[in-house]
C-alpha positions as a printed NumPy array, in Angstrom:
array([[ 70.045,  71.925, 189.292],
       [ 69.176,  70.056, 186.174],
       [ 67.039,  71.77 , 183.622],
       [ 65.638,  68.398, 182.699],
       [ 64.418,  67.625, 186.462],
       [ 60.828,  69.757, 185.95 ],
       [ 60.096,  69.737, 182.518],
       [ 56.161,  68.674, 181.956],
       [ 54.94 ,  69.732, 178.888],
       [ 58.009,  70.381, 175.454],
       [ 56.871,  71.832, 172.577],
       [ 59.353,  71.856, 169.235],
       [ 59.215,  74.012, 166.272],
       [ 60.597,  71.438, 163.386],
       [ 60.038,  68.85 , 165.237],
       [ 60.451,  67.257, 161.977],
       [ 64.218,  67.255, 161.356],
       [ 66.522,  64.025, 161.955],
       [ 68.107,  65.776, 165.114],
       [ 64.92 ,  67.241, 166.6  ],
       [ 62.75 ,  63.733, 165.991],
       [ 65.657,  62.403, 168.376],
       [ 65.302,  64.358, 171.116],
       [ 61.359,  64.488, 171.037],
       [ 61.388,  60.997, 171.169],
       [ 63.49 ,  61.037, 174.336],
       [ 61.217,  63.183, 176.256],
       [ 58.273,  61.569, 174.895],
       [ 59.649,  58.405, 176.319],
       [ 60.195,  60.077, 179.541],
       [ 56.672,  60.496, 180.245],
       [ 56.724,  64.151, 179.452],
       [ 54.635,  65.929, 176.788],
       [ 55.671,  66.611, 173.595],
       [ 53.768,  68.229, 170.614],
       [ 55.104,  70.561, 167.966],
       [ 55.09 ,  72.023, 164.009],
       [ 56.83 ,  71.246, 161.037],
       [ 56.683,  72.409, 157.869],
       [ 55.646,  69.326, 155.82 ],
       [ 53.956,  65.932, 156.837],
       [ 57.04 ,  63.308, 156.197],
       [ 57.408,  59.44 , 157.258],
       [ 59.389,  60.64 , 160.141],
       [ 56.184,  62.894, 161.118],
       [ 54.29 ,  60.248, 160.561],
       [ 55.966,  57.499, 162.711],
       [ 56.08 ,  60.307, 165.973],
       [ 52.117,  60.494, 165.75 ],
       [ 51.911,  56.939, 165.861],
       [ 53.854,  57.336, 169.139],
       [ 51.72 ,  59.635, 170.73 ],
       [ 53.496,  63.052, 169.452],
       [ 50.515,  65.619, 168.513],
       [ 52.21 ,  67.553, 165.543],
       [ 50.472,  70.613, 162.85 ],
       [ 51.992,  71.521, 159.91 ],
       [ 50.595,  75.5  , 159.644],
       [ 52.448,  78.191, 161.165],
       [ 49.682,  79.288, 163.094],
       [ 49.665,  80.458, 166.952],
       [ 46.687,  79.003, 167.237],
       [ 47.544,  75.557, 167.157],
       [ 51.061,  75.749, 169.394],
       [ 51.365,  74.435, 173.468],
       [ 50.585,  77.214, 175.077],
       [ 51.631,  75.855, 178.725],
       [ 54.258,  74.167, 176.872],
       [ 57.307,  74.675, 179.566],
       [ 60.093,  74.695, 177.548],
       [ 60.626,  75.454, 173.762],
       [ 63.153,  73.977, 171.364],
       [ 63.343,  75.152, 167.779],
       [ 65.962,  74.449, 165.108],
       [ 68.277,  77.179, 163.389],
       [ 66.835,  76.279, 160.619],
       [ 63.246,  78.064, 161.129],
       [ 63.215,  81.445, 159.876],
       [ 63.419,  84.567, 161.798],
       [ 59.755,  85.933, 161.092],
       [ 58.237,  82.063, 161.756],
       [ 54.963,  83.205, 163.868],
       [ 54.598,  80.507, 166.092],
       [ 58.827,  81.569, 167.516],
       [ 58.409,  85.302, 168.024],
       [ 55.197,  84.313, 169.422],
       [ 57.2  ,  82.103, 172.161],
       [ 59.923,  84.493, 172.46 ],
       [ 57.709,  87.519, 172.561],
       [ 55.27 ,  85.81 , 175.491],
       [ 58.719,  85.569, 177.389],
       [ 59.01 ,  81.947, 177.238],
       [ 61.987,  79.676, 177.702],
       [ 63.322,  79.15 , 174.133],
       [ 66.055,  77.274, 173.314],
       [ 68.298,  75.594, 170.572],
       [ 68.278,  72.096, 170.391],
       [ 72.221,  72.268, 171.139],
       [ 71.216,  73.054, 174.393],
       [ 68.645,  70.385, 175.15 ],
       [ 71.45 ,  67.776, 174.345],
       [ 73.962,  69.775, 176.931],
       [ 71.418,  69.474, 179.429],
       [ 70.848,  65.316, 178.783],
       [ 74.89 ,  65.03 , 178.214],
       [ 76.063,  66.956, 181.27 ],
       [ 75.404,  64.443, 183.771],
       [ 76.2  ,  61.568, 181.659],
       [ 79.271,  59.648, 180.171],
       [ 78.81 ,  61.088, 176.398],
       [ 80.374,  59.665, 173.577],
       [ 80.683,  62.771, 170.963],
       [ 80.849,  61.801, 167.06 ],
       [ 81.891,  65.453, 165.172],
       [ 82.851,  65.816, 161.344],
       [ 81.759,  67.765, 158.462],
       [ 81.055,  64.137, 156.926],
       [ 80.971,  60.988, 158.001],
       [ 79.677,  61.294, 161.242],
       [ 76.014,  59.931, 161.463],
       [ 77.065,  56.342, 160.055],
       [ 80.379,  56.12 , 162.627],
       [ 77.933,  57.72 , 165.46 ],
       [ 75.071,  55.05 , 164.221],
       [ 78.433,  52.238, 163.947],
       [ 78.936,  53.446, 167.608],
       [ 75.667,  53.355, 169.181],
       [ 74.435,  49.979, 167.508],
       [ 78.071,  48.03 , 168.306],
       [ 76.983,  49.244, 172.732],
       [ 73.601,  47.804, 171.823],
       [ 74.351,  44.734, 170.11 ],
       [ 77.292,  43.934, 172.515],
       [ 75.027,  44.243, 175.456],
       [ 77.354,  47.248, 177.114],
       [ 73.939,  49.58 , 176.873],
       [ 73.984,  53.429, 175.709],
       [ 71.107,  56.147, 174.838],
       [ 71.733,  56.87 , 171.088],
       [ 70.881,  59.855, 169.747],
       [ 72.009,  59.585, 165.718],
       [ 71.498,  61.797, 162.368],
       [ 69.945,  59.449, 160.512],
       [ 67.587,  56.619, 160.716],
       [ 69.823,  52.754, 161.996],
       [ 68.227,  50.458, 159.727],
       [ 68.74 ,  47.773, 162.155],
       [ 66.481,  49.553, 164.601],
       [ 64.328,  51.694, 162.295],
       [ 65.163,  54.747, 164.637],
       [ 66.794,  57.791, 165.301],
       [ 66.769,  57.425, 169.358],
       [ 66.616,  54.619, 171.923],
       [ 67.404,  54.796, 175.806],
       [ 68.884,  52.181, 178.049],
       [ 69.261,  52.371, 182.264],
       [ 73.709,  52.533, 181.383],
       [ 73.642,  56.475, 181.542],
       [ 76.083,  56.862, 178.213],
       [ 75.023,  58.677, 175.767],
       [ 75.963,  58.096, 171.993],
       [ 75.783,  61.669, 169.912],
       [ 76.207,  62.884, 166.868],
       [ 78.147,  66.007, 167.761],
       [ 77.076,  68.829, 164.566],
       [ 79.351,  71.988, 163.726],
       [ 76.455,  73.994, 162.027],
       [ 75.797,  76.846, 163.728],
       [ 78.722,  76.081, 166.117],
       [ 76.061,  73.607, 168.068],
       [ 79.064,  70.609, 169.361],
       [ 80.801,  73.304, 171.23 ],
       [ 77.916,  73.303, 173.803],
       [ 79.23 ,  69.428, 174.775],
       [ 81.271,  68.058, 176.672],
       [ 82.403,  64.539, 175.669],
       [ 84.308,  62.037, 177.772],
       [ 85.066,  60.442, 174.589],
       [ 85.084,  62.865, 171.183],
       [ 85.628,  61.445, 167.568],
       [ 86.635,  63.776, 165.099],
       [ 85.865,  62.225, 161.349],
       [ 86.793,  65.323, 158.908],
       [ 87.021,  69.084, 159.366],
       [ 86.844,  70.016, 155.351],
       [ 85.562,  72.683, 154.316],
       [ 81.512,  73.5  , 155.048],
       [ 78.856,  75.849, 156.506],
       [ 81.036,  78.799, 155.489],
       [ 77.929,  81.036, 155.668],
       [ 78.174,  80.147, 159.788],
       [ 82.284,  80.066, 159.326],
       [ 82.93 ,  82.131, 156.909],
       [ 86.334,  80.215, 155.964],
       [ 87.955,  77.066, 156.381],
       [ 90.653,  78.227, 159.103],
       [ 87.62 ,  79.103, 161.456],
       [ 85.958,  75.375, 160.788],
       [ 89.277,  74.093, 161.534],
       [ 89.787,  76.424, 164.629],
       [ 86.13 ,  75.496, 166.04 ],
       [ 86.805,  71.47 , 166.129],
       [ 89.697,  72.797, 168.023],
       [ 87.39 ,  74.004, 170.301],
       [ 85.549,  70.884, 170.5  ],
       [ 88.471,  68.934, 171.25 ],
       [ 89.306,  71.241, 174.026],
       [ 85.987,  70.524, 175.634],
       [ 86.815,  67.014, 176.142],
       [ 86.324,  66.365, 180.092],
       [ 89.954,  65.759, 181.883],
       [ 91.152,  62.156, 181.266],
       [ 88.966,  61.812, 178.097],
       [ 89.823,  60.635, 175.188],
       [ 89.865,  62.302, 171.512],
       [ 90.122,  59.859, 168.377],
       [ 90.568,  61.781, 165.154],
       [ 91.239,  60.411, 161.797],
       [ 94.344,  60.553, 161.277],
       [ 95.599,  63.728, 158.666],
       [ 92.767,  65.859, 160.624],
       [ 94.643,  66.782, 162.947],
       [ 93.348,  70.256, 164.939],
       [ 94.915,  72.353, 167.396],
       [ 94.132,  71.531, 170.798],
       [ 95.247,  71.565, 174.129],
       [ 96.069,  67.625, 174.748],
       [ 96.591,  67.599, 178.464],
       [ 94.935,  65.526, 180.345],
       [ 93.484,  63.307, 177.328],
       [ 94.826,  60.787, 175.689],
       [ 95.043,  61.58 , 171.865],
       [ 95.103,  58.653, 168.967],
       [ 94.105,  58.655, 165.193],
       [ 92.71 ,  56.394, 162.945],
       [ 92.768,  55.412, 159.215],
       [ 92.035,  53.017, 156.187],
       [ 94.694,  51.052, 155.419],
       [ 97.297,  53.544, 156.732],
       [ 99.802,  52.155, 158.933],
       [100.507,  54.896, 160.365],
       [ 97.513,  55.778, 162.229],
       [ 96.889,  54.176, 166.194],
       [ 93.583,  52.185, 164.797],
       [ 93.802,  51.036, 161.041],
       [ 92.818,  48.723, 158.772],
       [ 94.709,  45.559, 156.672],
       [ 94.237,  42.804, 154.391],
       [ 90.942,  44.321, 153.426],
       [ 89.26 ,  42.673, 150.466],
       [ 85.94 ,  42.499, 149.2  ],
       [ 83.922,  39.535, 148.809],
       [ 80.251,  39.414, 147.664],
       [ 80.078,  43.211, 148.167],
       [ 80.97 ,  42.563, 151.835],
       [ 84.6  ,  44.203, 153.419],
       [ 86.739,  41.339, 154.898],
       [ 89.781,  43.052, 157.059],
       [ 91.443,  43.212, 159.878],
       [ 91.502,  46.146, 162.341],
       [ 95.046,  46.892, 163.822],
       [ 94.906,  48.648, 167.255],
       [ 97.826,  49.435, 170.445],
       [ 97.094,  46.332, 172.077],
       [ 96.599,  44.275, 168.995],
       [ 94.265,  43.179, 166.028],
       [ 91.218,  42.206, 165.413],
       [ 90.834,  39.517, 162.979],
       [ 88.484,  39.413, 159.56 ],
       [ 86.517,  41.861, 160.617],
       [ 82.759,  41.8  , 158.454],
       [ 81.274,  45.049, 157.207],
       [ 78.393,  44.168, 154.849],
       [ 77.703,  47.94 , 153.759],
       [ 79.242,  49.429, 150.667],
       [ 81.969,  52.34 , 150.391],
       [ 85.316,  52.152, 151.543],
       [ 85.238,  55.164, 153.738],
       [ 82.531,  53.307, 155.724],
       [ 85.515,  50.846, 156.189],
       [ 87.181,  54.04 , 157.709],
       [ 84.057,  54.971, 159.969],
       [ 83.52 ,  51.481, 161.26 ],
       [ 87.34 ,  51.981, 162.474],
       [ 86.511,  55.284, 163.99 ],
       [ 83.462,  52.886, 165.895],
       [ 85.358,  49.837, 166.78 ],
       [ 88.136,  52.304, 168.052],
       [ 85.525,  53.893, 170.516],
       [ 84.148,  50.278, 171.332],
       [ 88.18 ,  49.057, 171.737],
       [ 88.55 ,  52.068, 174.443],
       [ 85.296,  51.065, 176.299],
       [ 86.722,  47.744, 176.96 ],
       [ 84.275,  45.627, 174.827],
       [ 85.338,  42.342, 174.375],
       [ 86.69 ,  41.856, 170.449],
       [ 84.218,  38.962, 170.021],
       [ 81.339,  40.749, 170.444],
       [ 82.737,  43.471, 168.48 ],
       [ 83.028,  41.392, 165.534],
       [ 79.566,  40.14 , 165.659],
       [ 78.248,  43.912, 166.216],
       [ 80.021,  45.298, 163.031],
       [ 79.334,  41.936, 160.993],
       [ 75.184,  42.42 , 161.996],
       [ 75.184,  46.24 , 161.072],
       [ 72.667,  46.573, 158.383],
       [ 73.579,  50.469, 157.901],
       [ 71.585,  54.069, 157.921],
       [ 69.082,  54.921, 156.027],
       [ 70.577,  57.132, 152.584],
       [ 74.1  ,  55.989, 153.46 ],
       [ 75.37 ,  53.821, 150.375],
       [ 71.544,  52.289, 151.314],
       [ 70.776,  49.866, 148.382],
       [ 66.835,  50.215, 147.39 ],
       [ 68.166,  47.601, 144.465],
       [ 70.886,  44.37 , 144.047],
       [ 70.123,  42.178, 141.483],
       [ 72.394,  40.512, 138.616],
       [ 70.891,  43.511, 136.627],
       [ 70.362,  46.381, 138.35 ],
       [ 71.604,  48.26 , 141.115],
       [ 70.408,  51.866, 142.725],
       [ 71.921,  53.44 , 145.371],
       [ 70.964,  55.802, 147.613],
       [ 73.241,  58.239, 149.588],
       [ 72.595,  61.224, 151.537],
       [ 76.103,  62.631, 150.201],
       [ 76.097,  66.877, 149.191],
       [ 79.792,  68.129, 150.163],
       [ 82.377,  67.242, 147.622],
       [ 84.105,  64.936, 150.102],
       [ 81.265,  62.894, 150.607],
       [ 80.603,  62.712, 146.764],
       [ 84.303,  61.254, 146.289],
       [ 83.99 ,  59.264, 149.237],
       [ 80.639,  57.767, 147.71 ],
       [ 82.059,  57.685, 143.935],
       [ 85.202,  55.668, 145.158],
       [ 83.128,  52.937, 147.309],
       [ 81.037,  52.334, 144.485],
       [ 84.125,  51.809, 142.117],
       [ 85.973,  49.177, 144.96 ],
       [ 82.623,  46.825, 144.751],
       [ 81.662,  47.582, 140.734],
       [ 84.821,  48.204, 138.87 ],
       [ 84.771,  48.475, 135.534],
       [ 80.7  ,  49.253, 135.196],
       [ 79.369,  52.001, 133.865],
       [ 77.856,  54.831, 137.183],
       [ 75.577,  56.9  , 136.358],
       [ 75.052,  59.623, 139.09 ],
       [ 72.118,  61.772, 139.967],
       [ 72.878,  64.465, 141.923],
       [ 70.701,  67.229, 143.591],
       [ 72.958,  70.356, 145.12 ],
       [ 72.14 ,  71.729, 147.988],
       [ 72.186,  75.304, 149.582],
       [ 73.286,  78.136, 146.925],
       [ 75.903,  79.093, 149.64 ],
       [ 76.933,  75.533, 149.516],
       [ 77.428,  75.235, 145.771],
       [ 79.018,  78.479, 145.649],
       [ 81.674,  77.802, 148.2  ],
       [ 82.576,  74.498, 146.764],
       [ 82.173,  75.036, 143.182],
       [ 84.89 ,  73.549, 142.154],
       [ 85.58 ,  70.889, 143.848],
       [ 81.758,  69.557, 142.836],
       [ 82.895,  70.38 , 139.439],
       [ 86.032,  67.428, 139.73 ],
       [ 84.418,  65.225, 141.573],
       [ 81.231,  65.136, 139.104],
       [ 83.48 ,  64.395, 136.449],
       [ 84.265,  61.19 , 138.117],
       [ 81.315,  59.942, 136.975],
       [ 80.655,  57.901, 133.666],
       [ 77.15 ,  60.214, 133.696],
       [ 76.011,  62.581, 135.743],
       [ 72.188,  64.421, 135.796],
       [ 71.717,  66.887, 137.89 ],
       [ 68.728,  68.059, 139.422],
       [ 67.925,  71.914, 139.99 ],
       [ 69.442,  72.637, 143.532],
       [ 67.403,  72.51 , 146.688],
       [ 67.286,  76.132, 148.607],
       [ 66.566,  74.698, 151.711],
       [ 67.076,  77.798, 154.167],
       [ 68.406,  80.111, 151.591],
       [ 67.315,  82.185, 148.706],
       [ 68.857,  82.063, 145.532],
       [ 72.167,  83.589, 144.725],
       [ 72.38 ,  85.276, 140.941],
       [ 74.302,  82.947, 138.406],
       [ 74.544,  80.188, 141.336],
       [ 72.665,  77.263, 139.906],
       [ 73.094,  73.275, 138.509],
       [ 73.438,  74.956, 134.961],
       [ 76.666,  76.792, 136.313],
       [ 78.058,  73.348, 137.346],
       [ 77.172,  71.807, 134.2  ],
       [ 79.088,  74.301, 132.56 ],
       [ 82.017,  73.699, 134.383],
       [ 82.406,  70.142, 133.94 ],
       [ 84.639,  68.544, 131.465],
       [ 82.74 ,  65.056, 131.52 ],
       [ 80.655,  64.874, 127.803],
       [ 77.635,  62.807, 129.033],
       [ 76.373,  65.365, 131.585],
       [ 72.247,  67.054, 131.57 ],
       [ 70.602,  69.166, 134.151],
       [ 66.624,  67.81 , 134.211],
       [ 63.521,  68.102, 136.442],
       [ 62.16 ,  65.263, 138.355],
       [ 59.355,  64.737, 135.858],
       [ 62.25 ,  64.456, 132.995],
       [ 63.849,  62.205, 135.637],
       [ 61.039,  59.574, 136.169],
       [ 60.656,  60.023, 132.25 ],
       [ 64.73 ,  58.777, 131.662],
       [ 64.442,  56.271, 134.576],
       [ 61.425,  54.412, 132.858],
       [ 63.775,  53.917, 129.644],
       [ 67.244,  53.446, 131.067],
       [ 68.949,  50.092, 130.637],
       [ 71.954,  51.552, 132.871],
       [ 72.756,  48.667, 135.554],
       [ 74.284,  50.698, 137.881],
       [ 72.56 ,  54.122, 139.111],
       [ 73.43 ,  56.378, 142.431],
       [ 71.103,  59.077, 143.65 ],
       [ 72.762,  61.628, 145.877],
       [ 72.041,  64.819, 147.915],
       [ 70.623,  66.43 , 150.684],
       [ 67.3  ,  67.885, 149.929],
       [ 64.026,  65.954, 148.88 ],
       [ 65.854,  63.705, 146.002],
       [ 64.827,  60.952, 148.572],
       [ 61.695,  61.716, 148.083],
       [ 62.057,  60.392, 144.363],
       [ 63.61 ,  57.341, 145.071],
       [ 60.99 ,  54.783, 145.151],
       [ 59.525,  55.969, 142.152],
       [ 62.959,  55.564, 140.003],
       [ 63.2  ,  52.203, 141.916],
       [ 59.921,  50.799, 140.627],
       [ 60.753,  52.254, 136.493],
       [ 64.34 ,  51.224, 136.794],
       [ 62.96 ,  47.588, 137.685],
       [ 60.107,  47.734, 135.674],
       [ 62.214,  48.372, 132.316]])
């Protein structure tokens, strides 16, 4: 029987969060009702009470859905949060929000997108090349498609389009007919506790794939899986080596022009008009998908060559002649490089300077050093205290220890108000903002000093 048949009434603590926003738009386009708490009024919270969603922002019992049926909450929500134990006390059925997305996947042909980076643009890629092509999916993505202005839609095709996450070991409760693997570096190691058992659990994944799927993994990721009864291929920029890859890329007016080499041929000047050369790598993690779905190349061409990007993924909030800011949801040392080098194909030779907010104290810990050299790729770097998020602090573990580390001269730790202070005298052309936490929520203000000056 499916769990979804007699839900009524869904109530979700964090209903905030990128993932969670998904799926309560999904029942509340289902007719059901959804209400829930988060912690802090955002735009996101904002844009689900337009659409109906009742939402408080206390931690109070008195406020929650009380006939609510079913309740999802997020890992994230601490242990003692009232308005949980309340739930799980009262003997209701409580659930992660892993297994509200096995329920809607079980039934249908799912399309799984897994990676410790790079996954919510190639699952966004993914979702908006079945949409634009007219093949139909429901999407359910990490981040907010700028062509759409959404986390979530629905069609009648029943495929679903998900971004499949490791934390907390959530992906392993899917079962894809088609599973991408993007990157299995290093991260979450207060879930994992070391990089072997990352590696082992996309192993896992891939062995969840349903008999005669399919797994696409970039290619020098390679986990240990049981292949039979899948077909296994990889993909790659520019290597040759790999089943889908890139050639003849070149960049014109900040655009990628290449072509996309797959087993039954290539696709021709291929258009990706978003910055960063390992989105080049993500779009051929999408096509690849689209390629195995049997889309027609033509109308995978015009899909990638319309895709107007996510939201904090190499997301310009300014391109003039004079200035340019760049906003990227990057925080794992991977993702850093991966943004520092895309910047470097489209501005060579200018001057970056890099803002940077750390997040998790686990996170920064871990991965010390490998912040530490990718940093110092920068011309300047500030960094901004690091965001706690979940976690309280660790002794010694802070943005001062990082500055510390690094060999690059023009380096500062500062506060946002010192922040807004630099950004309203800065004649630096070329700026990137990066990080997790709430450094987004300083964006618009640096945008309107930088342009001001």
């Amino acid at each position: 029987m499916n769990p979804l048949t007699n839900i009524k009434r869904i109530y979700f603590i964090g209903i905030g969060g990128i993932g969670m926003s998904a799926l309560a738009r999904y029942f509340n386009t289902q007719g059901v009702y959804v209400s829930g708490y988060d912690k802090t009024p955002t735009g996101l919270t904002d844009d689900l009470i337009k659409e109906g969603i009742k939402i408080h922002f206390e931690d109070d019992i008195q406020q929650l859905d009380k006939d609510a049926t079913v309740i999802v909450y997020t890992p994230a929500i601490p242990s003692a949060h009232a308005e949980l134990n309340y739930f799980i006390d009262k003997g209701y059925n409580v659930v992660k929000r892993s297994d509200v997305l096995n329920w809607i996947t079980e039934n249908a042909f799912t399309i799984g997108i897994a990676g410790t980076h790079g996954k919510t643009t190639t699952t966004s890629m993914t979702a908006h090349i079945l949409r634009h092509s007219g093949y139909g999916c429901n999407a359910f993505l990490g981040g907010i498609a700028s062509n759409y202005d959404t986390n979530f839609w629905s069609d009648e095709r029943n495929v679903v389009v998900v971004e499949a996450d490791e934390y907390d070991r959530s992906f392993l409760k899917l079962s894809p007919n088609i599973a991408v693997i993007t990157a299995v570096d290093p991260d979450h190691l207060d879930i994992y506790g070391t990089a072997e058992e990352v590696l082992k659990a996309f192993g896992q994944y891939a062995d969840k794939i349903k008999p005669g799927g399919t797994l696409i993994q970039k290619l020098g990721t390679t986990v240990n899986t049981d292949a039979k009864n899948k077909s296994v291929f990889t993909y790659g920029y520019n290597k040759d080596a790999a089943s889908y890859h890139t050639s003849n890329l070149k960049v014109v007016d900040g655009s990628y022009i290449f072509d996309l080499v797959h087993p039954a041929g290539v696709l021709k000047q291929v258009v990706l008009n978003m910055g960063g050369l390992h989105n080049v790598e993500n779009a051929t993690a999408a096509i690849a998908i689209a390629l195995t779905l049997g889309i027609e190349h033509d109308k995978i061409i015009k899909a990638v060559a319309a895709f107007q990007g996510v939201k904090r993924r190499f997301e310009y909030k300014v391109k003039t002649a004079n200035k340019v800011l760049i906003d990227d949801y990057a925080h794992h040392p991977e993702e850093l490089n991966a943004l520092i080098s895309g910047v470097r194909s489209i501005y060579p030779g200018e001057k970056m300077v890099l803002v940077f907010q750390p997040h998790l104290y686990s996170r920064t810990q871990d991965q010390c050093e490998g912040f530490v050299q990718t940093l110092d790729k920068a011309d300047e770097v500030i960094l901004l205290p690091i965001y706690p998020a979940r976690e309280l602090p660790i002794e010694g573990v802070t943005s001062e220890m990082l500055l510390d580390k690094m060999k690059l001269e023009n380096k500062k730790v500062m506060t946002k108000e010192a922040l807004f202070e630099w950004a309203s005298t800065t004649n630096d052309k070329l700026i990137v903002m990066a990080g997790a936490g709430d450094i987004d929520a300083c964006i618009t203000k640096v945008k309107d000093l930088i342009t001001k000056n």
